[in-house]
N, C-alpha and C positions, 0 to 999 in steps of 0.2 A: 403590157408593160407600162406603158404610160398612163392607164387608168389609176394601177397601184400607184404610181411617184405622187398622184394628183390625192388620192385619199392619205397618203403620208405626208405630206405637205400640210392637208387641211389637221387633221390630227396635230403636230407639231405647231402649226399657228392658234386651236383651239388651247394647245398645255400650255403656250408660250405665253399666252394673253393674261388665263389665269395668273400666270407667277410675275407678271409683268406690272400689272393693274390691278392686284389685290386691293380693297377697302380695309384701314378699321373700324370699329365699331361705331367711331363719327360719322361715318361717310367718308373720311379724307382719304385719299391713296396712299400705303407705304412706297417708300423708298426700299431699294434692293436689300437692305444691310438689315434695316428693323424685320426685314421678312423673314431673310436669315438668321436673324437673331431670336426669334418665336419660334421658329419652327426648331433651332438647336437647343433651346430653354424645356420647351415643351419635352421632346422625344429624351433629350437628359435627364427629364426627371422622371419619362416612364421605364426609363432605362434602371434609375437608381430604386423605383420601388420594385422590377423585378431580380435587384439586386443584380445588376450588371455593373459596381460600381467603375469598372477602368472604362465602359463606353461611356456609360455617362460623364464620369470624367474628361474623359476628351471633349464631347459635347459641350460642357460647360465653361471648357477654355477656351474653345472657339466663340462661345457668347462673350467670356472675357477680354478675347481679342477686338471684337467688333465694339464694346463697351466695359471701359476699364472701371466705370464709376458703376456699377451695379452694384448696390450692397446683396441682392440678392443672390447675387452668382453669386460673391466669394462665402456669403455664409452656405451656400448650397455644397462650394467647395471643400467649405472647411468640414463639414458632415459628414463628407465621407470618408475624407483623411481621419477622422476621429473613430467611424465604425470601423475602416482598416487596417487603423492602427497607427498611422502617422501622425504623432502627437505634435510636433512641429510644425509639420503643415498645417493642421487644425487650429494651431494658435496662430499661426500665421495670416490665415485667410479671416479667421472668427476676429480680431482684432481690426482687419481691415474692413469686415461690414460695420461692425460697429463706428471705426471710423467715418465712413462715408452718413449711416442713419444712425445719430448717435439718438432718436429719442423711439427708435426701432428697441421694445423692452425683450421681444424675443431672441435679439442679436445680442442683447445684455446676457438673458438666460444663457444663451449657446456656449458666448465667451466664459463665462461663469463655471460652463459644465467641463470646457475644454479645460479650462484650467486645474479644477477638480481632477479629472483625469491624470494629471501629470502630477499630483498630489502639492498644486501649489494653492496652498490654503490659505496664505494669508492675501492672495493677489484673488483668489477667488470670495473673501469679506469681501475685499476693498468694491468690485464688480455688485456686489450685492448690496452693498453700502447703496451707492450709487442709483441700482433699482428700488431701492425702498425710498430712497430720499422723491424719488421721480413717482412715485406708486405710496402715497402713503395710508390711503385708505384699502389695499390689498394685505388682508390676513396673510396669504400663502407664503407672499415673500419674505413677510418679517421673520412668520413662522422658520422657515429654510433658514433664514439668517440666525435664528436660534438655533440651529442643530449644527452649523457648520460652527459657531463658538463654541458648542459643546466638542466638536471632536478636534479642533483649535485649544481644547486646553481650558479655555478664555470661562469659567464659569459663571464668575459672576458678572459679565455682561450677557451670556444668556440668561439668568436666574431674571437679573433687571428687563429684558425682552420679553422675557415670558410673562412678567407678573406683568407689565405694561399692558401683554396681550389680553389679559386674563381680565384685565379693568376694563379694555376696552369691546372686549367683544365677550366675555364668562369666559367660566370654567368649563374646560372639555377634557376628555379622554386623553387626545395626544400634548394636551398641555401638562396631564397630571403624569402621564408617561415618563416625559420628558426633563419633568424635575424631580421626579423618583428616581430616573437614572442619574440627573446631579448630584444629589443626595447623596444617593450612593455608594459613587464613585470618592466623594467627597467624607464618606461615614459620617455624616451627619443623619445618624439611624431617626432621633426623635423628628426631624423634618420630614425624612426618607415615611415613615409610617403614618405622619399625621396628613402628607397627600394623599395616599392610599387609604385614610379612612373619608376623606372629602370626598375621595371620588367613588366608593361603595355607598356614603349616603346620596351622593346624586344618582349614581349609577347604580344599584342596587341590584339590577336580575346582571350586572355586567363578573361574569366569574372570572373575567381575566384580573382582577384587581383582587380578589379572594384567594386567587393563585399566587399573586407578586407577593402579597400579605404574609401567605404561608412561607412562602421560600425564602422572603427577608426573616421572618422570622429563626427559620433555623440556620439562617446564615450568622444570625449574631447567639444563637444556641437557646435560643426560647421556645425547645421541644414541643412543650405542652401548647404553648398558645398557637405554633404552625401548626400541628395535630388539627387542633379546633378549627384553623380557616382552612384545614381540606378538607375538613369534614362539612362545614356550611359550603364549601364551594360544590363536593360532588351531590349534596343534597340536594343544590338547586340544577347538577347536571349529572347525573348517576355516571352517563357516557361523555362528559369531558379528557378529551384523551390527552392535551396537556397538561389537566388534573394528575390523572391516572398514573401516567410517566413520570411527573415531579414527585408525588406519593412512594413509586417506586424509590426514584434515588434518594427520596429522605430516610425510609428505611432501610435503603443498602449502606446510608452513609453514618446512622445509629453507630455501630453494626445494629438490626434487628431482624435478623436471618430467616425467624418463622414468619412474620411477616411482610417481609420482602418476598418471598415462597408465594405466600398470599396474594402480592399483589399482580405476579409475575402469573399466576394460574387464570387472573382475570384477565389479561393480557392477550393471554392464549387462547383461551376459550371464547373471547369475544370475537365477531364478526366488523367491528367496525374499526378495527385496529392493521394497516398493511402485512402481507408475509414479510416484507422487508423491516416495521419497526417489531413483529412476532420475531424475527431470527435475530435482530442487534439485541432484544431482551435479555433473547437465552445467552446468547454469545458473553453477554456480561457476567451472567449466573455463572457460566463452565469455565469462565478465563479467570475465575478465583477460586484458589486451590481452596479454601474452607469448603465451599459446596460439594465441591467433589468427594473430599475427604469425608465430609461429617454429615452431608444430604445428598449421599446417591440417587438414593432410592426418593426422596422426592422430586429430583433432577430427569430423574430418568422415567416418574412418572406424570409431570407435565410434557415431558419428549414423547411421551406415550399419547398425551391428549394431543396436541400436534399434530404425531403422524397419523392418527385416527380421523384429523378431519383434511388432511392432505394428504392423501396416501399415496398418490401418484407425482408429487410434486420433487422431482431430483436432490433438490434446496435441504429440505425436509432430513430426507436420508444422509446429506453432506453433512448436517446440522449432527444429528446422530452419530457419527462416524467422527466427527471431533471428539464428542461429548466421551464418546468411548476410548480415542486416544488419550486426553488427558486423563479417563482414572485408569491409563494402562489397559484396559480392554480390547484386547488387541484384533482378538478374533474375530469379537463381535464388530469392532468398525470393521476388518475386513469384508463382514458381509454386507454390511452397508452400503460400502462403496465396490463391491462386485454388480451390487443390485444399479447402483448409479451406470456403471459402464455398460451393463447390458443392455442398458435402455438407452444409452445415448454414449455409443464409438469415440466418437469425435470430444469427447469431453476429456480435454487433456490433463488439464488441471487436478479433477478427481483421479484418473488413470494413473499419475504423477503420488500423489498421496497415498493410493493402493499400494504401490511399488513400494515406498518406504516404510508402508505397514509390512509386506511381506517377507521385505529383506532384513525386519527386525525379529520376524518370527522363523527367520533360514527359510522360506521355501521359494528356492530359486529358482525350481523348475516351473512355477507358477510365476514369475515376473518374467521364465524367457518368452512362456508360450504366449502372455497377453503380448510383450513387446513385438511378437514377430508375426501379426496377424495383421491381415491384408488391408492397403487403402490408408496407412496411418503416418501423419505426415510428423517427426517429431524437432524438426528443423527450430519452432521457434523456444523447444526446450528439452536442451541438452542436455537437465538430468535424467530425463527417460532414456537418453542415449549411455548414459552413466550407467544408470540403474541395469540396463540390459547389459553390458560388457563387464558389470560386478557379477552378475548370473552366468552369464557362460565361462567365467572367470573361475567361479566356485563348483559351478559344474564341469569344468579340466575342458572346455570347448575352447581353447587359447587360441586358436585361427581366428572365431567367428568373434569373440575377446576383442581383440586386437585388433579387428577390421572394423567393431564399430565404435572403440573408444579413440580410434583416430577420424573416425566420421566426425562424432560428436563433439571432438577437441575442436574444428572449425566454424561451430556454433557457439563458443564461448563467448561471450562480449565481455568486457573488463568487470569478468568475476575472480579475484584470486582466490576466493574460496573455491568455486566449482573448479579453476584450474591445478589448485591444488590436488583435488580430490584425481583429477584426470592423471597427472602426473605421478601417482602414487601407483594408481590400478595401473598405470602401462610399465612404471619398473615391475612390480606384480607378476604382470602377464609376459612381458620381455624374459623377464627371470623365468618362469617356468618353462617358456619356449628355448631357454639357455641360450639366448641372444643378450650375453653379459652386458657388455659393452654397451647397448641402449638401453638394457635395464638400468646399470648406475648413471647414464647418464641423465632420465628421467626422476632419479630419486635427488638427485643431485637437483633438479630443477625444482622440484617440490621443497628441500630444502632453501632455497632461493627465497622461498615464500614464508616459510615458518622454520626458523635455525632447531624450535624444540619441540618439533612435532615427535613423541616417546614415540609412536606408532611407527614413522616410517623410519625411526633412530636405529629402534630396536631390531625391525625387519632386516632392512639394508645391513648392518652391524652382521647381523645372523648370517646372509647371505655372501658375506665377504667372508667370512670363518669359514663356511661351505669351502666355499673354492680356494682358500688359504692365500687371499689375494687383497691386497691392500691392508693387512690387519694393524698397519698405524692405524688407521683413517675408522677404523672398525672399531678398536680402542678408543678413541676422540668421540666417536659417536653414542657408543653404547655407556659410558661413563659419565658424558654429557645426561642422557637419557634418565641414569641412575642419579644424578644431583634432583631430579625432581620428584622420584618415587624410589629410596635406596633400599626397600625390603620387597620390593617385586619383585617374587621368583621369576618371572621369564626374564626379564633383564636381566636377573642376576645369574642365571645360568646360559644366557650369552656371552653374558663377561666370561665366563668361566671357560666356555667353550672359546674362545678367541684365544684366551691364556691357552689351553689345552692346544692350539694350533700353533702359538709361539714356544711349545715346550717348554712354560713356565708351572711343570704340574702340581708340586707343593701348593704354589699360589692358585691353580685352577681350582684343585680340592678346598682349599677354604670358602670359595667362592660360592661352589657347589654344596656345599659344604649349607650355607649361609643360605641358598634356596630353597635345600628341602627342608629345612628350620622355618619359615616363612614362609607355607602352604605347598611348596612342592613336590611333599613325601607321595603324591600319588601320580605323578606328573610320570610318564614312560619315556616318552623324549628326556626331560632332566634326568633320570635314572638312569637310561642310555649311555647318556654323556659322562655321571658319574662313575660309571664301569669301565669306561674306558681310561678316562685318568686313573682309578686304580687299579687298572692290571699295568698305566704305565709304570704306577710305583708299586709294582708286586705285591701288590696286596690284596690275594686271588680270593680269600675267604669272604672276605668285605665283601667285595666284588660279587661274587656267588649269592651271596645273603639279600643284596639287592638285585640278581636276579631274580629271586625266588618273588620277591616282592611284586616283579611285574608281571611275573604269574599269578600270582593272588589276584590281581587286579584285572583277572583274564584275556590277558594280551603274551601274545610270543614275538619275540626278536631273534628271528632267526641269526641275522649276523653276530649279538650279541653273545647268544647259546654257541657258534662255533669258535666265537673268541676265546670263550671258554671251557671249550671244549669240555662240553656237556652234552651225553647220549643220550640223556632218558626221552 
């Protein structure tokens, strides 16, 4: 036991000594406080390059407590309040290094940057001022102090900077840049073009000035001559891809459709061009209806070269499956995006855009069976929760309806559209399950959202005449409806039908009357309803005559046949 107390002892007096009677690098002994002070400097800053900034942080307060005049801490501190976000603290501390080491130029730069940060431009010249005045033989700074007059507004004290520069050190690239964007900006086209030919005679193999040349050109509509500098620029770079994509939009922005086609085919077929700037190409071609309309078939055969040299690429077939929803090809994006889901479950997004291809083409027993297959989580979107409760909805499944459009109602984040849409299908499905009461009171809520949505005007209207119940409110709605569209047979033969509930039947019959006149002569429901207002007004021949009518049309009503007591 006491051997151990005798080695912990000597252990503790060997660490003790170390920290006690450390050297610096003179030889002299530190004192406690500078020991501490190195060692919380040091470990805060390996702290801050692994990106710990709240320890280092701490760290660095604690140097700050032992020594309040480091300019070094506070700029260390103000750096990080600037990567973390704290723009105050940043100016705070970056102001006080500079303070302490006002001929410290990198505590200039800091405050400078901080400032910029917080978009105070004219406090961050003035910092610059300052370093240039102190640095006059450094290009960089002037430089910098030229582009922050440029986005100051302040032109012509950059124009005078920059030509200063230009005497004192040449003409270069981001000099000629930089007064082509004053230019510019400025339309001062004949200055803006004569930099950009200074700097193709100095710069001659440089194609990015052949490029600016071009695009000024057709910016002030000198077709012909931007033509000419893409064509000397791609000569000296066949595969400039800045070329190649300004090329594009000068021809999209013509219009020059075929070759736009053109250039959009090189695009595609080339290898040195991203799948991401290949799918923004197309994506521009398909989201303008002239292509679709008037170049399918060339649209859909660079989609052809695409998917041939990506054929396993999901992107690829989404790409396809747009292309085919805007020219209405409906089928075809269906299979596009069946092909996406079977290769990849979890891809909700496309799954989501299946559905609404499907439930445009009615096949809803194909949006129930993808939505109810195993492992599928549709929590972060509730129109696939939609989508499935419209399908079992239309497939008369109103339990399983109903069980998951109130699932999905709790995934709604502040969409009134999608809550609309929700509040529509649960009167719907309330209604068919003859749970009145929360049927209207759901439709009533969708109203809330849209006073003239015709669709659930027309429904609800309809379904209050059903049950001979509320039909003020039935009247208010379906007439409402009818102020937006007054020759749509179906509205108009709900009016009719509501009159017919109120025993207003002269007036129903005009109504009815007024729908099969305006496409509803084949409509059997409207027909329906017309036989029954005129057997209320004896008028059994009529009546008869448009029975016969919904036989032609190969349907039987049975209740209507015993109203009229008809055997055959």
């Amino acid at each position: 036991m006491k051997k151990a107390i005798v080695i912990v002892l000597i252990v503790f007096c060997s660490f003790g000594c170390s920290i006690f009677f450390r050297k610096d690098q003179t030889g002299k002994f530190l004192d406690n406080n500078q020991i501490e002070y190195n060692y919380c400097f040091t470990e805060a800053t390996k702290q801050k390059i692994f990106g710990n900034y709240s320890q280092a942080l701490n760290l660095f307060y604690r140097c700050n407590k032992i020594n309040k005049n480091s300019a070094a801490v506070d700029f260390q501190i103000s750096d990080i309040y600037s990567i973390t976000g704290d723009k105050k603290g940043a100016l705070n501390f970056a102001r006080l290094a500079v303070d302490l080491d006002n001929k410290n130029v990198w505590y200039k730069i800091h405050l400078a940057y901080v400032y910029q940060l917080d978009e105070k431009i004219d406090s961050t010249i003035y910092i610059y001022r300052k370093i240039v005045k102190a640095n006059p033989n450094k290009y960089e700074y002037q430089f910098n102090l030229s582009l922050l007059f440029v986005r100051n507004n302040q032109y012509k004290a950059a124009i005078k900077l920059l030509r200063k520069l230009e005497r004192n050190y040449g003409f270069n690239k981001e000099i000629a840049v930089t007064l082509y964007k004053i230019y510019t900006i400025q339309t001062r086209n004949k200055n803006a073009i004569k930099v950009l030919f200074e700097a193709i005679e100095k710069y001659p193999e440089e194609t990015h000035f052949f490029g600016l040349l071009a695009e000024h050109y057709a910016s002030i509509g000198e077709n012909e001559l931007a033509l000419g500098y893409y064509d000397k620029l791609l000569n000296l770079d066949p595969e400039n891809q800045k070329g190649i994509l300004s090329l594009f939009e000068f021809f999209r922005n013509l219009p020059n459709y075929d070759k736009t086609l053109d250039v959009s085919r090189k695009i595609i077929g080339s290898e040195n061009f991203s799948m991401e700037i290949k799918i923004d190409n197309i994506n521009t071609l398909i989201n303008e209806k002239v292509y679709i309309t008037r170049y399918f078939s060339d649209i859909k055969n660079i989609l052809g070269l695409f998917l041939k040299m990506n054929n396993e690429d999901p992107k690829v077939h989404i790409l396809y499956a747009d292309f085919y929803i805007k020219a209405d090809s409906l089928v075809q994006a269906k299979n596009e995006l069946l092909w996406v889901i079977n290769n990849d479950k979890n891809d909700l997004k496309s799954r989501e855009k299946l559905f609404n291809v499907l439930n445009s083409l009615g096949e809803y027993n194909a949006i129930f069976k993808f939505s109810c297959e195993k492992n599928l989580d549709f929590s972060d979107r509730p129109n696939l929760y939609l989508f499935k409760g419209i399908a079992a909805y239309q497939l008369k499944k109103y339990d399983i309806s109903l069980q998951t459009l109130i699932k999905g109602l709790t995934f709604v984040n502040n969409s009134k559209i999608l809550e609309l849409q929700y509040y529509t299908f649960l009167g719907e499905t309330y209604n068919a399950l003859n749970e009145f009461e929360k049927s209207d009171f759901f439709f009533e809520k969708a109203l809330e959202i849209d006073k003239q949505n015709i669709f659930i005007l027309n429904n609800y209207s309809y379904y209050l005449a059903e049950r001979s119940e509320k039909l003020d409110t039935a009247i208010e709605y379906i007439r409402r409806c009818l102020e937006f569209q007054p020759k749509n047979y179906l509205y108009l033969d709900t009016y009719g039908w509501i009159l017919y509930k109120e025993k207003k039947y002269d007036e129903a019959k005009i109504e009815l009357q007024n729908a099969i006149e305006n496409g509803g002569s084949i409509n059997e429901n409207l027909l329906a309803h017309y036989i029954w207002v005129l057997v209320k007004l004896n008028l059994l021949e009529e009546a008869k005559k448009n029975y016969y009518v919904i036989r032609k049309l190969g349907k039987e009503n049975c209740e209507i046949k015993t109203l009229l007591k008809i055997s055959e």
